[in-house]
C-alpha positions in Angstrom: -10.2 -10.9 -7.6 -11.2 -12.6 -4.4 -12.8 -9.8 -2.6 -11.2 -6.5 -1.4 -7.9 -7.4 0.2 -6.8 -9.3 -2.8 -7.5 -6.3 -4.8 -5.7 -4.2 -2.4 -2.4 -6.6 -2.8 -3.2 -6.1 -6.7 -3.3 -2.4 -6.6 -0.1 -2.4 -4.3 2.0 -4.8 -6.7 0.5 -2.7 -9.6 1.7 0.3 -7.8 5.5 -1.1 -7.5 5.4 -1.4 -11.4 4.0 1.4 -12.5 0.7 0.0 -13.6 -2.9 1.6 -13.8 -5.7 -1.0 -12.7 -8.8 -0.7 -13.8 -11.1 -2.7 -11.9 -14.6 -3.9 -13.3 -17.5 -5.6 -11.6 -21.1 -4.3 -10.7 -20.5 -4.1 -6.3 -19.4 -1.3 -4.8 -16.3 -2.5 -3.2 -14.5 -1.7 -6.4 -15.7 1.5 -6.4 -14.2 2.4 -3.1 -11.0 0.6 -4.2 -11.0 3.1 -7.2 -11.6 6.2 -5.5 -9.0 5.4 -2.6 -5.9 4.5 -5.0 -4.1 7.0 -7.1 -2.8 4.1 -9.4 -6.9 3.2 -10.6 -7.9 6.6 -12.1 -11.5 5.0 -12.6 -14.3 1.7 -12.9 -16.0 0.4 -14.9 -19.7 -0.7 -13.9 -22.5 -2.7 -15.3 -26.2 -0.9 -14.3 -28.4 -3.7 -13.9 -32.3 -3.3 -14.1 -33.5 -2.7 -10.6 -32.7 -3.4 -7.4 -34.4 -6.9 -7.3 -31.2 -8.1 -9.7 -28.4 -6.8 -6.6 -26.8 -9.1 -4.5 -26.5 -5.7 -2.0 -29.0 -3.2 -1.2 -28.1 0.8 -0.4 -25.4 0.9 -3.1 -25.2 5.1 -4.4 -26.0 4.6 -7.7 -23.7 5.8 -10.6 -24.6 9.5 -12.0 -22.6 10.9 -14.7 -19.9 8.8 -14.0 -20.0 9.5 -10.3 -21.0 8.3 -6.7 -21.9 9.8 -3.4 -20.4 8.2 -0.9 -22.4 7.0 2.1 -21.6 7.8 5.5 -22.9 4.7 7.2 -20.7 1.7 8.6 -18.5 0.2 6.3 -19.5 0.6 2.6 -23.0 1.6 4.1 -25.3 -0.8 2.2 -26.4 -4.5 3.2 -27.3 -7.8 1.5 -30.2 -8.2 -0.5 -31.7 -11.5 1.2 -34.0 -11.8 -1.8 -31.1 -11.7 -4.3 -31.9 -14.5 -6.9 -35.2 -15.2 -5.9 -37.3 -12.9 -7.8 -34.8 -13.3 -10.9 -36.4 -15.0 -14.3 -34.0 -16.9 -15.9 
């Protein structure tokens, strides 16, 4: 959706109508979207293999349907610098 202010304008004019958004992706940033918006009652998520496959490192995993949130800086995780390197196509 072009990262998380766009989603933010999304769930605001989704807000003004009346409309539940769902968001979907496999980042965190969603998540936190989700969790901060009464009009997105949940996310969906795609759990992919290990941590070699993530563009960021540090993201809580999903348990049960549920994350812990960090209490570092920002969404508390960092980029993997090794993202798509190690991947076998």
């Amino acid at each position: 959706a072009g990262g998380v202010t766009e989603m933010r304008k999304i769930i605001a004019y989704a807000k003004a109508k009346n409309v539940m958004v769902i968001p979907h992706a496999h980042c965190m940033p969603t998540f936190h979207l989700s969790i901060s918006s009464l009009m997105s009652p949940f996310a969906e998520t795609l759990l992919i293999g290990d941590e070699r496959g993530r563009l960021f490192l540090g993201e809580p995993p999903v348990i049960n349907g549920t994350i812990t949130l960090s209490d570092k800086p920002g969404f508390g995780y960092e980029l993997n610098p090794d993202f798509g390197r190690r991947l076998e196509f």
